[in-house]
N, C-alpha and C positions, 0 to 999 in steps of 0.2 A: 402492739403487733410485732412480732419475733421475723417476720417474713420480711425478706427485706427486696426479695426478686420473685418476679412467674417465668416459668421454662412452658413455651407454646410450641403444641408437636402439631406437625402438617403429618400427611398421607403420605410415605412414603410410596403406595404401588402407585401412586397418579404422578410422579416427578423423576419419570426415567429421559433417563437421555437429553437430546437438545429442548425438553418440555420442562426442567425442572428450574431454569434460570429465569423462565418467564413464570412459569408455578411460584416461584418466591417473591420476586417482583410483587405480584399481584398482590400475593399475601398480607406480605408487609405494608403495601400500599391499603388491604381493605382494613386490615388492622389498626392503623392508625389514624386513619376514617372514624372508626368505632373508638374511638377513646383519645378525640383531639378534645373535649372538654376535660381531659387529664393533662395538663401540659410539662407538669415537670418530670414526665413519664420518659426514660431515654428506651432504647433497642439496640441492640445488637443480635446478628443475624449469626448464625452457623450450620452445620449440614444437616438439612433437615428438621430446624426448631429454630424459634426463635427466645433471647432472653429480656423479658423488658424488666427493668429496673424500676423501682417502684419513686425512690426519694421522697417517700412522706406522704405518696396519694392514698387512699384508699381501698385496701384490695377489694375488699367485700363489691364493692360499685363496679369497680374493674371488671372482677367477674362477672357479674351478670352481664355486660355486654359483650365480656368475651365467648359469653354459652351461646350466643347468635350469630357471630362469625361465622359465614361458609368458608370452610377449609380446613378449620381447627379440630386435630382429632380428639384432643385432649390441653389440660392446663394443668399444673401445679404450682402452688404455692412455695417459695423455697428461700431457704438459707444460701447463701454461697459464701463461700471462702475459699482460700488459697490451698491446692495442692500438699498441705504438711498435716502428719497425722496428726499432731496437738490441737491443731485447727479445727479438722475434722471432729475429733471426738469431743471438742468442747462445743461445736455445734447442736452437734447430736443432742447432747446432755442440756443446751440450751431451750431445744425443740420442746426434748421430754418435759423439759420443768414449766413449760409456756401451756402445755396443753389445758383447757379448760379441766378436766377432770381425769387426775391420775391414773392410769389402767392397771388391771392387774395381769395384763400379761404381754409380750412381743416381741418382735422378730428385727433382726438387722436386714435387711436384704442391698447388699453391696454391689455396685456396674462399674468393672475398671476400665471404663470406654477409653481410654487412654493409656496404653499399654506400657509405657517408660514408666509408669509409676511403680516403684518397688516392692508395692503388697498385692498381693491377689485378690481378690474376689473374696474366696474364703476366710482369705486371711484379714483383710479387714471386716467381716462378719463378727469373726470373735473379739478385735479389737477395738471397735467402738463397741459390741454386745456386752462384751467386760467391763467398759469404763462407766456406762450408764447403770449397768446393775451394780455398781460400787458406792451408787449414788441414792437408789433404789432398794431399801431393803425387803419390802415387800412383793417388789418386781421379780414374775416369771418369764422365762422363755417358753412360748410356746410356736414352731416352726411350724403347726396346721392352720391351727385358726387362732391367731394373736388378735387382740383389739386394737394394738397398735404394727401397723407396718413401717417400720422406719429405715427410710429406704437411701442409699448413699449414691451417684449418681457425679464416678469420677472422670470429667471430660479435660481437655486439652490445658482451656482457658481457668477451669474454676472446678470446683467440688460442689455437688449443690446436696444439700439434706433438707427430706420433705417426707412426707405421710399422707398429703391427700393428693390422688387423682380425680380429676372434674371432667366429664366429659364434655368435649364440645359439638355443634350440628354436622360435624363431619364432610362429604360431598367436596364438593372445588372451590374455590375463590371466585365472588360476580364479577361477573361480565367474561371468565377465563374462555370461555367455550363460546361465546358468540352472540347476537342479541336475536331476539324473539319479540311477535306481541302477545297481548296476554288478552283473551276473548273474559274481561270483566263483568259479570251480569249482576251481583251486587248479594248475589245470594251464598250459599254457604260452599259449594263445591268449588266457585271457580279462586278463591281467596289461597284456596290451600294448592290448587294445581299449579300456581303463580310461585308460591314458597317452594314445592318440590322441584320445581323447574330451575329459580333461581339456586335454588342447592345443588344443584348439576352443573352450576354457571354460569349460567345463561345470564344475561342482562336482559332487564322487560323493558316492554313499553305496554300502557293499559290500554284498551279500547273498550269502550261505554255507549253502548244505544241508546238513546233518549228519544221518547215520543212525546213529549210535549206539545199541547197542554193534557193533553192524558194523563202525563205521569208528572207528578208533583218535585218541587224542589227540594224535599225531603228524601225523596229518592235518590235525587242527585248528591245530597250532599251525603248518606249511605254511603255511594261509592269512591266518593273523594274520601272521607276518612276507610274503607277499605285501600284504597291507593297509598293513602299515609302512612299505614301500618307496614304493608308489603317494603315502602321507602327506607323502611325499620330496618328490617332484614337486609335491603341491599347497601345499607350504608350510606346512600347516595340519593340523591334528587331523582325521582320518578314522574316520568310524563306520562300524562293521561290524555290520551283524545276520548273526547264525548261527541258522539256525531248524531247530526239529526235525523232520526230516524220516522217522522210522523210521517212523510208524503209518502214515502215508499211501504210503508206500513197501510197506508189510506189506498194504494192504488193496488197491493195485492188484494186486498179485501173485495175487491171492487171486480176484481175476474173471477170472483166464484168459484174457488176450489179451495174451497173450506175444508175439507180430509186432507190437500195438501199445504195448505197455509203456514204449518210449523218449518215442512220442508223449505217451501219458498222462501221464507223470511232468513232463514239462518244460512242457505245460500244467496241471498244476497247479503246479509254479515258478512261472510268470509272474502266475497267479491271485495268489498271496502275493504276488509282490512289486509286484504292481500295488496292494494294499491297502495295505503297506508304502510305497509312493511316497504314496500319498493321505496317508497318516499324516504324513508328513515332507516336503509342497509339492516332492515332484518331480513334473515334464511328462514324463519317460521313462525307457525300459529301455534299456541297453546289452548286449550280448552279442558274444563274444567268436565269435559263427562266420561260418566261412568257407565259401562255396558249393562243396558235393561233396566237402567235404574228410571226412567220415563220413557212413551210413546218411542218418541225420537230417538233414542240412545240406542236401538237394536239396531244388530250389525249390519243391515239390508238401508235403513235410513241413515248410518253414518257412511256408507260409503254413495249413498247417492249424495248428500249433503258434500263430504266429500271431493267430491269431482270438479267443485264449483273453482278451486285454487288448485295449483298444480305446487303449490308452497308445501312441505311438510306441515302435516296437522299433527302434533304434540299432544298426547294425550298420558299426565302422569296417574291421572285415577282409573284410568277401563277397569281395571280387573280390582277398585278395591267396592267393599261393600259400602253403605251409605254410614252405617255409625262408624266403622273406621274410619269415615272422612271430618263426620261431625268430630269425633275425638283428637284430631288432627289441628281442627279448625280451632276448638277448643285452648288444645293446648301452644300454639301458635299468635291467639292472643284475637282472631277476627269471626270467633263465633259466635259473639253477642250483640254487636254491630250488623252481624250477618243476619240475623232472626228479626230486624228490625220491621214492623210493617209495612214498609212503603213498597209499592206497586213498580215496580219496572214493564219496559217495554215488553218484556218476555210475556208477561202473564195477559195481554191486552190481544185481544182476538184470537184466544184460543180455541180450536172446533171442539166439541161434544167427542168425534171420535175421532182423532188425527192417522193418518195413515202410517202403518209401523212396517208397511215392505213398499215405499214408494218404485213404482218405474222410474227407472231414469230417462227413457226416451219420452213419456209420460211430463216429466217435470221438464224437462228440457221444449217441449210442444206446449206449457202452460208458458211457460217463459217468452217463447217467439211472437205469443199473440198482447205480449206487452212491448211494443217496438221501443219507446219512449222508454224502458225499465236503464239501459245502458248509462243515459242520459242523467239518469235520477242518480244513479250508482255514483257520477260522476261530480253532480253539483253536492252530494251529501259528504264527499270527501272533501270537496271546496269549501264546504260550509263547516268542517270539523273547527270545533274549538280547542286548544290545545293547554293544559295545566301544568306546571311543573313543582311536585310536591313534597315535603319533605315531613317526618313525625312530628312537628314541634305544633300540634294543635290539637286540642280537645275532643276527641268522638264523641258523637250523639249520644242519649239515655239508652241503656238495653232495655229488649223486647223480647218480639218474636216472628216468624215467617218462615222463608221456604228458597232454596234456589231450583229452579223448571228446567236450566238452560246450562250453557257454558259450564 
């Protein structure tokens, strides 16, 4: 391995002003979250990126947990040395000779980020370009389209020399923006509204329906390794409330308004998990749906559903289509987990034709001839079970299925 440090870039437009000291903070705190099974990894921080030092771990491994990190706009792989051209261009010339297979053509491209340095830009262009084609007798420049970029990168502390940029997931550092719950239903939309959200910041917490004995523990355990995964991402231990969901599932059935029964039920989800957020200092709900992608989802029955919290409802899918979401799910790591067959509460007394422009004074007049509904709402919170979970356990066999809901 010729690399001996990674130079990790944050988002410059998200770290202005009195927001960039806590911006880093964070950073480097979720950083080193993600790569405390590296321990003889040091850091050092400066404006705008950070340098971690490798001392013998692994980059290969490194990286890939560095490509999940929210905050990271990018990584590279890098040489550092000391400020002197000797230094520099025997770097250089070390890179070249390290690379798995010789190129036949490239480019210097020079950053005198540090201005007391006595070459320009240009001018060490030509003078590491020179000393490696000294080396190279085969080797061209080519300034459009080189196969190698080799790129000089002179700051205060160090000189660093590197060729690959890696992108990382971009968005903010978790938890930077504030905590949310996450309306988990175990299917495939709401796994990825939970990752998009936490990309933005946000810290979750899961909330999980369960109808038991209806819905099997297969189900349940679905959405615990969907929990696990999400845990992935945020670096940290993720709680899940699982709330029982049968009696109040059993007593809407029971007032006969079967066209409105999707409504009913997912306003009273929101009721619990709005009590659930108060409990636990969350400012909102996330939900994984996406406009007209089922009954429920048109814009006339999300704003009666809706009405039910007076909490921001979080919606980072409305406007995408259903295979961008599956492709999302996919590549994110929870869409085969997702497809698993097990039944959730969602899919359990569903009508033939669900109502797609509920009344709200309508829903609101089903609701008052359930006087006892408050009551339920409140012993279902009392009775939530609470998980705290982390990736280090094994997902179920992949399948297949469907997410209805969230």
């Amino acid at each position: 391995m010729i690399y001996d440090k990674i130079i990790v870039r944050y988002g410059d437009l998200v770290m202005k002003g009195r927001n960039r000291n806590q911006f880093e903070k964070r950073m480097l705190q979720q950083i080193k979250l993600a790569l405390q099974s590296f321990p003889a990894l040091t850091y050092a921080k400066t404006f705008g990126r950070l340098t971690v030092s490798l001392n013998g771990e692994p980059f290969e491994a490194i990286a890939e947990r560095l490509k999940d990190v929210f905050g990271i706009i990018s990584f590279s792989p890098v040489i550092g040395v000391e400020n002197e051209l000797e230094r520099i261009q025997a770097a250089a010339l070390q890179l070249m000779e390290g690379l798995e297979q010789t190129p036949a053509t490239f480019k210097v491209s020079a950053k005198r980020a540090w201005k007391p340095y006595p070459h320009t830009s240009q001018e060490m262009n030509h003078l590491v370009g020179s000393h490696v084609l000294r080396a190279f007798a085969d080797l061209k420049v080519d300034v459009r389209n080189p196969e190698v970029d080799l790129r000089v990168d002179i700051q205060e502390e160090a000189t660093y020399i590197y060729n690959t940029v890696i992108m990382g997931a971009g968005g903010f550092p978790f938890g930077s923006n504030g905590k949310a719950m996450l309306l988990l239903s175990g299917g495939i939309d709401s796994p990825v509204a939970g990752w998009m959200a936490m990309r933005k910041g946000l810290e979750l917490e899961a909330v999980h329906f369960h109808s038991y004995p209806f819905t099997s523990d297969k189900a349940k355990e679905k959405v615990i390794d969907l929990a696990r995964r999400l845990s992935y991402y945020a670096g940290a231990p993720l709680k899940l409330h699982l709330v029982p969901f049968t009696e109040i599932q059993t007593r809407l059935v029971q007032a006969k308004q079967d066209n409105m029964m999707i409504t009913l039920m997912r306003r009273a989800m929101l009721r619990i998990t709005e009590q659930l957020a108060e409990r636990n200092d969350a400012g909102g709900i996330v939900t994984g749906e996406s406009l007209g992608q089922v009954a429920s989802q048109t814009l006339t029955s999300m704003n009666v559903i809706g009405r039910a919290t007076v909490l921001p409802l979080l919606k980072p899918l409305l406007m995408m289509d259903k295979q961008e979401i599956i492709n999302e799910a996919e590549r994110i790591g929870t869409f085969a987990t997702s497809i698993l067959p097990y039944e959730d509460c969602c899919t359990l007394f569903l009508p033939k034709s669900p109502a797609t422009k509920p009344n709200l004074n309508v829903v609101e007049r089903a609701e008052s001839y359930i006087p006892e509904l408050e009551q339920m709402l409140l012993e279902a919170v009392e009775r939530t079970e609470v998980l705290e979970l982390t990736p280090e356990t094994q997902a179920p066999e992949e399948t297949a299925g469907e997410d209805r809901w969230f």
